[in-house]
Every structure is written in structure tokens, then in C-alpha cells.
C-alpha positions as CSV (number, residue, x, y, z in Angstrom):
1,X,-10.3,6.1,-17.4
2,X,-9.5,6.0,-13.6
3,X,-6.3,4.5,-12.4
4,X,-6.9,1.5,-11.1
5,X,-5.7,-2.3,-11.0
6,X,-8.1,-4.5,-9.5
7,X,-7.4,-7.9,-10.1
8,X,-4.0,-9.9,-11.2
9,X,-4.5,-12.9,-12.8
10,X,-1.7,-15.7,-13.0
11,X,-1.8,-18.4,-15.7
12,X,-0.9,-21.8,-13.9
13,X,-0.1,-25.1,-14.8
14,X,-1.3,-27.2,-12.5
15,X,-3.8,-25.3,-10.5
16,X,-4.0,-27.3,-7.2
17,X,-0.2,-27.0,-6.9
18,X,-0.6,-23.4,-7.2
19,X,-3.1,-23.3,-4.3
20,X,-1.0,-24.8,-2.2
21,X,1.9,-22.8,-2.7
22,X,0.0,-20.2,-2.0
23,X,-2.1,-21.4,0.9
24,X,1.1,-22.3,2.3
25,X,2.1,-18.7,2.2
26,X,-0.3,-18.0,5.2
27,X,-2.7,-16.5,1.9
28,X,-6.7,-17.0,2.2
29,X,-8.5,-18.6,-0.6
30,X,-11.8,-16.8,-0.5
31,X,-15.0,-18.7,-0.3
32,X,-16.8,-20.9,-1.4
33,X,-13.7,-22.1,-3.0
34,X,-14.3,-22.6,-6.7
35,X,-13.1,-25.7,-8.6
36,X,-11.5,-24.2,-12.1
37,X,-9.8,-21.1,-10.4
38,X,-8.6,-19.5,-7.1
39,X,-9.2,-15.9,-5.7
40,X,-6.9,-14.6,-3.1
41,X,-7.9,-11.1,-1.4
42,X,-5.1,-8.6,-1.2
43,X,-4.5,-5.0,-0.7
44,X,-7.2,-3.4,-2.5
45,X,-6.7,-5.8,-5.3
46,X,-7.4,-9.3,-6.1
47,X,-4.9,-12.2,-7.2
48,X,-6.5,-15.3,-9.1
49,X,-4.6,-18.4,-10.5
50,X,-6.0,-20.0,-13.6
51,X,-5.1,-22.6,-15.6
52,X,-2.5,-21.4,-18.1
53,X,-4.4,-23.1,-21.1
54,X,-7.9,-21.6,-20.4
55,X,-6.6,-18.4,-19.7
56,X,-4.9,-17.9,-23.1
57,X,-8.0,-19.5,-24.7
58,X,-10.4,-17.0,-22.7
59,X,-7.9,-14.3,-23.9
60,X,-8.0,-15.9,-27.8
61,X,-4.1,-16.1,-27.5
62,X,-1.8,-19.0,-28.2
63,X,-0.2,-20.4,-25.0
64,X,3.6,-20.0,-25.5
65,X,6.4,-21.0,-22.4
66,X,8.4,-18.0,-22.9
67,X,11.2,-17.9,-20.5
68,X,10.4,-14.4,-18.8
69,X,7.3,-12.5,-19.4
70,X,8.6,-9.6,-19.4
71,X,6.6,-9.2,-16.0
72,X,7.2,-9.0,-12.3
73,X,5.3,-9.3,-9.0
74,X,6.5,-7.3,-6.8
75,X,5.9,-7.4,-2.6
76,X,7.2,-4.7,-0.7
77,X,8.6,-4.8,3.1
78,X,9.4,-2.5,6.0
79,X,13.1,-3.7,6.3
80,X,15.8,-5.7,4.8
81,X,15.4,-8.2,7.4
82,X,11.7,-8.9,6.3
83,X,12.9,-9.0,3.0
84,X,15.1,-11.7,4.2
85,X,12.7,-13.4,6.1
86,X,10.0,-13.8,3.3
87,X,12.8,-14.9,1.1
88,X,13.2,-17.7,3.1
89,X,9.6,-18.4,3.6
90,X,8.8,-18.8,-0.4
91,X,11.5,-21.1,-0.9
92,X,11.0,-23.6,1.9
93,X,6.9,-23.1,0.9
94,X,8.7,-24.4,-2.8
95,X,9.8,-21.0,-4.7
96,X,12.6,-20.9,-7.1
97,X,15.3,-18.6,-5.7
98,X,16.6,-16.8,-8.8
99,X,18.5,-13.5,-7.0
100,X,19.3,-13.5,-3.4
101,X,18.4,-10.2,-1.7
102,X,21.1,-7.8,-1.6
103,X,21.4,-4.1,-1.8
104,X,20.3,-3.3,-5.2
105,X,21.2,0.1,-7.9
106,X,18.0,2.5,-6.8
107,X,19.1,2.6,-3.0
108,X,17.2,-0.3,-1.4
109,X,17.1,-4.4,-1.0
110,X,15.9,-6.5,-3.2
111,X,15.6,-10.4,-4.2
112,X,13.5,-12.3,-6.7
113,X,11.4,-15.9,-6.3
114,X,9.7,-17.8,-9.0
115,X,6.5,-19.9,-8.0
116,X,5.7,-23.1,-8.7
117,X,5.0,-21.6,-12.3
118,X,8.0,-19.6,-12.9
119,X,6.1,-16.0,-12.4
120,X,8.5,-13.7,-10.8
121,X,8.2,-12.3,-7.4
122,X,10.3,-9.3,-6.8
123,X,10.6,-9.0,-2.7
124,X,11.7,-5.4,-1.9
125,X,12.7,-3.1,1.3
126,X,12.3,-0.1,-0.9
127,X,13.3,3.3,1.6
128,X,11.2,5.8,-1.0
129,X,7.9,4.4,-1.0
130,X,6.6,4.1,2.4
131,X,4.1,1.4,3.3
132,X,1.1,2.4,5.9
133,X,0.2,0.5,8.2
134,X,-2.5,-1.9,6.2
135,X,0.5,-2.7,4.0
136,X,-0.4,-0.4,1.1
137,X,2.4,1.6,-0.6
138,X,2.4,5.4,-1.1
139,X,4.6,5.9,-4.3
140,X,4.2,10.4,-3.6
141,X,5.8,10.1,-0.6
């Protein structure tokens, strides 16, 4: 199997609300803009946002509110200060702040936003893992 990742999908509960969160991000919905889901086009991989209930029934899984997946976002900067700065951007666009950025245990900066639907964004400066210059990360540097 080749390494790869090529779409995330996020389980929403009320998809417009998600759109506009996002949206109000700066993030492109690619079009034509479908009614019963949203594709945003990142760095080599795709995010959608589905509604929570059809995605567990497309996945033949009970839906369940668990408190913390057990799973993080994560969206890595160039400095501390961007870290900053996109902190501050998710929460006035209507993020939860649950950890403020601060220097963190493995040597770099890092602070943590829920959206609208509680999924967990880790923002990171992270010194070891260079971005280039279209944003994408290099973990062998």
C-alpha cells in the first residue's frame, strides 16, 4: 500500500454552520458547491464536512458524542507569531479556544481550537519539520 492520505473527512452537526466557519477562514469551497457536503482543497489533500449522522450511517457505525476523539487536526506555521495570529483568527471566525499557544515539551509553540463541532485543531510553530514554500511539511528534514 503506498503512503498516502488523501482526503479528511469531518462529521458535522449542522453543515451550513460548518461552511461558514470555514469559509470564514479565507478557505475555498470547490465548485459547483454540493448541497449534502462540502470539499475544501488543501495541500495535496482534501478536507470535506459531512453531516455527522450520515457519515456514521455511510460508515455502518453508531453515532456517539464522545468528548475527544482521540483525534487532532493539526496546521503547522513558520513562527510563533503566526501561530498567534491564526489563533486569534479561529476564534473571532467562532472557534473554541481550549489551550492558548505557549511553548510546548518537544521544543516548539503550540495551541489548540475546536470548531464549531468540537474537532480539534492543533496550531503549531514546530522548528523540526520545515515547511516549503507551498505550505507542505518535510517531516526528514
Amino acid at each position: 500500500m503506498e503512503q498516502r492520505l488523501t482526503l479528511v473527512t469531518l462529521g458535522v452537526g449542522d453543515l451550513e454552520r460548518s461552511r461558514r466557519f470555514y469559509a470564514g477562514l479565507g478557505w475555498l469551497e470547490i465548485e459547483p458547491r454540493q448541497e449534502t457536503v462540502a470539499f475544501f482543497q488543501l495541500n495535496g489533500i482534501g478536507l470535506s464536512l459531512f453531516p455527522r449522522a450520515e457519515l456514521a450511517k455511510d460508515a455502518g457505525v453508531t453515532d456517539g458524542q464522545a468528548s475527544f476523539s482521540g483525534i487532532t487536526l493539526a496546521h503547522n506555521l513558520r513562527s510563533e507569531g503566526e501561530v498567534d495570529r491564526l489563533f486569534a483568527e479561529m476564534v473571532g471566525a467562532g472557534a473554541r479556544a481550549v489551550k492558548n499557544p505557549q511553548k510546548v515539551f518537544w521544543g516548539g509553540y503550540s495551541g489548540y481550537v475546536s470548531d464549531p463541532d468540537g474537532h480539534l485543531w492543533e496550531l503549531a510553530y514546530n522548528p523540526f519539520f520545515p515547511l516549503d514554500s507551498a505550505g507542505n511539511v518535510s517531516l526528514s528534514a
